[in-house]
C-alpha positions as CSV (number, residue, x, y, z in Angstrom):
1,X,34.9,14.0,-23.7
2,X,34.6,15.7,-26.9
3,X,33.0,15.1,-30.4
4,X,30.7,12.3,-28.4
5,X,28.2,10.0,-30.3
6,X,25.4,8.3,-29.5
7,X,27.6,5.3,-29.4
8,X,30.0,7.1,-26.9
9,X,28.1,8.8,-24.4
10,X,27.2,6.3,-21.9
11,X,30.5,5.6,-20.9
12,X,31.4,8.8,-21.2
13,X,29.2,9.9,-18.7
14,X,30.1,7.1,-16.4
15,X,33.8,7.6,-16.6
16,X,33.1,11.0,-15.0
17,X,31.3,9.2,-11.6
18,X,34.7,7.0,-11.3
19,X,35.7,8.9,-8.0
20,X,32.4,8.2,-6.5
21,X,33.0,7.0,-2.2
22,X,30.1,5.3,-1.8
23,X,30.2,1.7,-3.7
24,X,26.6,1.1,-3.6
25,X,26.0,4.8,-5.1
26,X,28.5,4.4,-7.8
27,X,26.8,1.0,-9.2
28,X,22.9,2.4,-9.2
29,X,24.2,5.3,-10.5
30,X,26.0,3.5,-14.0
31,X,23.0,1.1,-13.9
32,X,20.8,4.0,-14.1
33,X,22.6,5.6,-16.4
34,X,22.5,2.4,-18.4
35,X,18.6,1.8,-18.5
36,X,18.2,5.5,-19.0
37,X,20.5,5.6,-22.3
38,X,19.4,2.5,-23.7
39,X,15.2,3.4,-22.9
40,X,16.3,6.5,-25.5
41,X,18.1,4.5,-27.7
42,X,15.3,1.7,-28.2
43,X,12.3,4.5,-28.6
44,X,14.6,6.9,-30.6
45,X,13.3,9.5,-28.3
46,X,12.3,12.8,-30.2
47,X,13.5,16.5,-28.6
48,X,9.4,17.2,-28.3
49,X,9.4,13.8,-26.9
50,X,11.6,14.6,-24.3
51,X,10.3,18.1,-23.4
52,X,7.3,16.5,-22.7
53,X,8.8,13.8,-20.4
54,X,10.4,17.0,-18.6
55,X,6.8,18.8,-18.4
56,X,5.6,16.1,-17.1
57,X,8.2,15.7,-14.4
58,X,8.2,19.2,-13.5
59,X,4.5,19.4,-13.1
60,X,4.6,16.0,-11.1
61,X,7.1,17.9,-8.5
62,X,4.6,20.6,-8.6
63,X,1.5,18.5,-7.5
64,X,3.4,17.2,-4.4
65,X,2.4,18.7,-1.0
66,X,2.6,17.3,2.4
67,X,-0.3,15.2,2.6
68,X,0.0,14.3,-1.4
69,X,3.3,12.6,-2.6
70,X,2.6,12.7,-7.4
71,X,6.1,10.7,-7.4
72,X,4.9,8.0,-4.9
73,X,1.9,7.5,-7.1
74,X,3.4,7.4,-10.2
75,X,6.0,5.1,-9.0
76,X,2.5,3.1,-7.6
77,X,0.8,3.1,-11.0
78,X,4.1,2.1,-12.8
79,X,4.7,-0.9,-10.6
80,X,8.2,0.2,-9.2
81,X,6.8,0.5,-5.5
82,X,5.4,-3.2,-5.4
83,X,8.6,-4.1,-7.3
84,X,11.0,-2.7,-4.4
85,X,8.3,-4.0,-1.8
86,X,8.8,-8.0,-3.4
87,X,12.6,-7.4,-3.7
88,X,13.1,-6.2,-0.3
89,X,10.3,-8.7,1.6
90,X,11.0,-11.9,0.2
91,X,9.0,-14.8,2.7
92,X,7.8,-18.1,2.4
93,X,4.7,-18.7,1.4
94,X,3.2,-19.6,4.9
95,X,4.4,-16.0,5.8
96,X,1.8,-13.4,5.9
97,X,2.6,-10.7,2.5
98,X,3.9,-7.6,2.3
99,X,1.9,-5.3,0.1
100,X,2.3,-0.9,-0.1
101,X,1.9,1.0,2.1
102,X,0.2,3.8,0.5
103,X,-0.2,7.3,1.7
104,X,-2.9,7.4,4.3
105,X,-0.9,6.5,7.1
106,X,-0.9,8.7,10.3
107,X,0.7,8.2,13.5
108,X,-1.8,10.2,15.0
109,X,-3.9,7.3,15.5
110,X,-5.9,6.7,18.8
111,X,-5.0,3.8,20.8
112,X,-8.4,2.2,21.9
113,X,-9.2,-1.1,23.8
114,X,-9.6,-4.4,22.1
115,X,-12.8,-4.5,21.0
116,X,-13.4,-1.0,20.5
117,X,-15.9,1.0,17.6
118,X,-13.3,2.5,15.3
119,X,-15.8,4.0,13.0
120,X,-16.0,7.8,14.5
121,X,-19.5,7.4,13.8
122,X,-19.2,7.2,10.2
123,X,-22.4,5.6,8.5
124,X,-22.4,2.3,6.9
125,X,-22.4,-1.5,7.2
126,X,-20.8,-2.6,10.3
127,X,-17.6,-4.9,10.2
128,X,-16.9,-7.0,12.5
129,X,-13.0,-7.8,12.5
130,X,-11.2,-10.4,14.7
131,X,-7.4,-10.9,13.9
132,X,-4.8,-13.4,15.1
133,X,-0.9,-13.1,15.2
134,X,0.7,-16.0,15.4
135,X,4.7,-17.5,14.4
136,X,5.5,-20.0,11.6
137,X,4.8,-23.0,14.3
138,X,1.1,-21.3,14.7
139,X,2.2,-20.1,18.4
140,X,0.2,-16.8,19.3
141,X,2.4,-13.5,19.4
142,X,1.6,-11.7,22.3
143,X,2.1,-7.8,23.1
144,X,2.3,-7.0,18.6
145,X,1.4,-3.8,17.6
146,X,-1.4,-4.1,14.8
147,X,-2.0,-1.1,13.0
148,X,-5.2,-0.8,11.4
149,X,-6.8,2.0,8.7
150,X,-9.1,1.7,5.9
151,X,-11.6,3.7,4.2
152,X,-15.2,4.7,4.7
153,X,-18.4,3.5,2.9
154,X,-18.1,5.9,0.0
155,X,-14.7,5.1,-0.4
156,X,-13.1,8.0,1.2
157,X,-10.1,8.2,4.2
158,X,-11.0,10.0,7.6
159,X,-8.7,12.8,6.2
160,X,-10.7,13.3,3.0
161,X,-14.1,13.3,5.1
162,X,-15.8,16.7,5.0
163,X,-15.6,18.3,7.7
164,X,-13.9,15.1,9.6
165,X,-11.1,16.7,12.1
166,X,-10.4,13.4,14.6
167,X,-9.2,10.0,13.2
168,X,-11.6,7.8,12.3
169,X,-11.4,4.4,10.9
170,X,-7.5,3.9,12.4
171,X,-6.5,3.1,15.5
172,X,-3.3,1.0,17.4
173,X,-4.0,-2.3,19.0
174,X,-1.7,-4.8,20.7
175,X,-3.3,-8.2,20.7
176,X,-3.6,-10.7,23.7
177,X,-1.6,-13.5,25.4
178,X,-3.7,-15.8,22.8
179,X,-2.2,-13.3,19.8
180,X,-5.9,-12.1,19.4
181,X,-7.1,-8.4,18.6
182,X,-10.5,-7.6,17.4
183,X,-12.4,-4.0,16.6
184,X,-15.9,-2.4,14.9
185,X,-16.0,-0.3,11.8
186,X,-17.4,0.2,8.8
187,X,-16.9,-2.3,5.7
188,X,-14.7,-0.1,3.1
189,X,-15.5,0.9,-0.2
190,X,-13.3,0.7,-3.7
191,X,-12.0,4.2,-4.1
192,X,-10.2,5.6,-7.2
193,X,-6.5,6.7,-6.8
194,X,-5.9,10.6,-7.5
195,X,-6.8,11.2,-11.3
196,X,-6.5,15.2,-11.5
197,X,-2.6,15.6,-11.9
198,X,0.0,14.2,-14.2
199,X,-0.6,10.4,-13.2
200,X,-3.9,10.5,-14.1
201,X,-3.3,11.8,-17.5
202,X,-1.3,8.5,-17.5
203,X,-4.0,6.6,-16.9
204,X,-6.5,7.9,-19.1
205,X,-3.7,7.9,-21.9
206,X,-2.9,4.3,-21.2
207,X,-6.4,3.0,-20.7
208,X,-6.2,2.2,-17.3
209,X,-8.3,2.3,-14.3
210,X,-7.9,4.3,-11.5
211,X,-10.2,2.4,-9.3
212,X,-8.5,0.4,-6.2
213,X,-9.9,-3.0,-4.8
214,X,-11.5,-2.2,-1.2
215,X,-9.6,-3.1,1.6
216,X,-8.8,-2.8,5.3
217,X,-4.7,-2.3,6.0
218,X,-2.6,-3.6,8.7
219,X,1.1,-2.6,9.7
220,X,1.8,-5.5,12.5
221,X,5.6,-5.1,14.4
222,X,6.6,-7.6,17.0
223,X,9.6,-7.7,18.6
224,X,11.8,-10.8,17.1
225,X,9.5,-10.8,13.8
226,X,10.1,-8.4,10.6
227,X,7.2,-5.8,10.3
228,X,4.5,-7.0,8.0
229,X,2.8,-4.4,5.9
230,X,-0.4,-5.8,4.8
231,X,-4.0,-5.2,3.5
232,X,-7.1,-7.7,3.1
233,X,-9.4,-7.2,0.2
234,X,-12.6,-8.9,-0.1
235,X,-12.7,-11.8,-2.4
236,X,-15.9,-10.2,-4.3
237,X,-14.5,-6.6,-5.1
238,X,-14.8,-6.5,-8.9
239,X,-11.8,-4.5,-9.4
240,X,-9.2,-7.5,-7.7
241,X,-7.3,-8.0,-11.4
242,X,-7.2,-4.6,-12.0
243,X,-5.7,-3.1,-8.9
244,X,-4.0,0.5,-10.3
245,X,-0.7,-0.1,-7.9
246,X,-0.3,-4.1,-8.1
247,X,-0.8,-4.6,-4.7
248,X,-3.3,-7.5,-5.0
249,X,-1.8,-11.0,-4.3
250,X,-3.7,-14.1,-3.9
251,X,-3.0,-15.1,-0.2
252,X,-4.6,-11.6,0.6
253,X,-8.1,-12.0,-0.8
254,X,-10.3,-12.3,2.2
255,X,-13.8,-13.7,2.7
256,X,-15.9,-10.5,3.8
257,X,-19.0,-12.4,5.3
258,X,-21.9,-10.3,5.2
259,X,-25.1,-11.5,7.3
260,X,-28.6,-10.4,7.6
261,X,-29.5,-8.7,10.8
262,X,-30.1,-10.8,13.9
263,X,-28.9,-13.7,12.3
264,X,-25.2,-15.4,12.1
265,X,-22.1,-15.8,14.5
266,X,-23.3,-11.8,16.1
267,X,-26.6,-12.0,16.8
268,X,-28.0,-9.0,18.4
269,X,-25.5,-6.5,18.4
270,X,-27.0,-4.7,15.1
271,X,-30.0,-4.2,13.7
272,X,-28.7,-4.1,10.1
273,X,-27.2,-6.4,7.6
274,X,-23.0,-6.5,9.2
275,X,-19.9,-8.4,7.8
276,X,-17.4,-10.4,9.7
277,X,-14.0,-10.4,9.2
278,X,-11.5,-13.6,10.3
279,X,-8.0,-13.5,9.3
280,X,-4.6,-15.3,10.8
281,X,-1.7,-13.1,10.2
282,X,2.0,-15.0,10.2
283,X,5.4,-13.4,10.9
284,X,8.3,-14.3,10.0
285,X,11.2,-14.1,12.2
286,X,14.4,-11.7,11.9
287,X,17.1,-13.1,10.1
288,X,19.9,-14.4,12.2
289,X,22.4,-11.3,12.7
């Protein structure tokens, strides 16, 4: 333990975790302490260099509160979120996709009848959304729990509404004997992630965006099925290949049909231009025990 070099530090350091209990805590721990020796090594990190990396960390801690998680979204922007999302929720393809979660999930959440106007009143084009849960053989799933949030017309969450105290745009369903479940609301809007703490001095250092793809999210559980987190973006959002936290994939790119008033498959229930919404969600059944 003495007169170490960058040569003989690592294992140094991981010859003093050899007691560890846990098995599973003992091997991330050496792998992390692997990655993190060798990331310096192959930058030649600099002593301002680090500092900064330590500013930066501290200041992220510092911008967390309980309805804003920094780490979360810098693990988000950095890919590590969808990363342990595809590692842990590997399905076939027929399978509906797991995507994040994200942070503007409440279990607050009103639990109104199929059907039902989940807007709160909100203004903007009215969507029109009819879901189906079915199995892998295309049999309906009756009695699943469909979780459903998404954001208003300018983009923003029921929670970061003005003056907005009772959910809006959320609610809990549980869909038919034919695996159906349908509700009214408002067509979302892109909306940029959080750009005034350390992440988004990321982002503007690296170039990046900070504007997510629209979309409507779903959290279905069924008893017998693994829980699907999911969301549905429409196919014409222009910011689909440049989705800040990776959570675009292909099979989730929705047709939002938009139709002029009085005319298409709801004729007469608006007198505006409104989009409809189809979509088939699959589960995938519990692994064997």
């Amino acid at each position: 333990m003495r007169d170490l070099t960058s040569d003989t530090i690592t294992e140094a350091v991981i010859s003093t975790m050899q007691d560890t209990k846990d098995s599973r805590l003992a091997e991330i721990m050496e792998s992390l302490v692997r990655h993190v020796h060798a990331f310096v090594r192959d930058v030649e990190l600099t002593e301002e260099e680090w500092a900064r990396g330590v500013d930066f960390l501290t200041r992220t801690g510092q911008m967390c509160t309980p309805t804003r998680q920094e780490f979360i979204l810098l693990s988000d922007v950095l890919g590590v979120t969808m990363l342990v999302d595809a590692l842990s929720n590997r399905r076939p393809a027929e399978a509906t996709q797991n995507s994040v979660l994200g942070p503007f999930f409440r279990d607050d959440r009103p639990q109104p009848p199929d059907a039902a106007d989940i807007s709160g009143g909100l203004p903007g084009t009215p969507l029109f959304f009819e879901g189906r849960v079915v199995d892998r053989e295309g049999a309906p799933v009756a009695g699943a729990a469909v979780d459903v949030w998404h954001s208003d017309a300018e983009g923003h969450y029921d929670v970061d509404v003005p003056g907005r105290v009772d959910p809006a745009m959320r609610a809990l369903f549980r869909t038919e004997e034919t695996g159906l479940f349908s509700f009214r609301s408002i067509r979302p809007s892109s909306y940029p992630i959080p750009g005034d703490g350390p992440v988004g001095e990321i982002m503007g250092a690296t170039g990046r965006s900070l504007m997510r793809p629209a979309h409507v999210h779903l959290l279905i559980e069924a008893p017998g099925f693994q829980r699907v987190t999911t969301m549905l973006f429409p196919s014409d959002d222009p910011y689909l290949d440049a989705d800040p936290v990776f959570g675009v994939k292909e099979s989730l790119v929705a047709s939002y049909d938009t139709y002029a008033a009085d005319s298409g498959p709801r004729r007469g229930p608006t007198d505006q231009p409104y989009t409809v919404l189809r979509h088939t969600f699959v589960l995938e059944p519990l692994p064997a025990a």
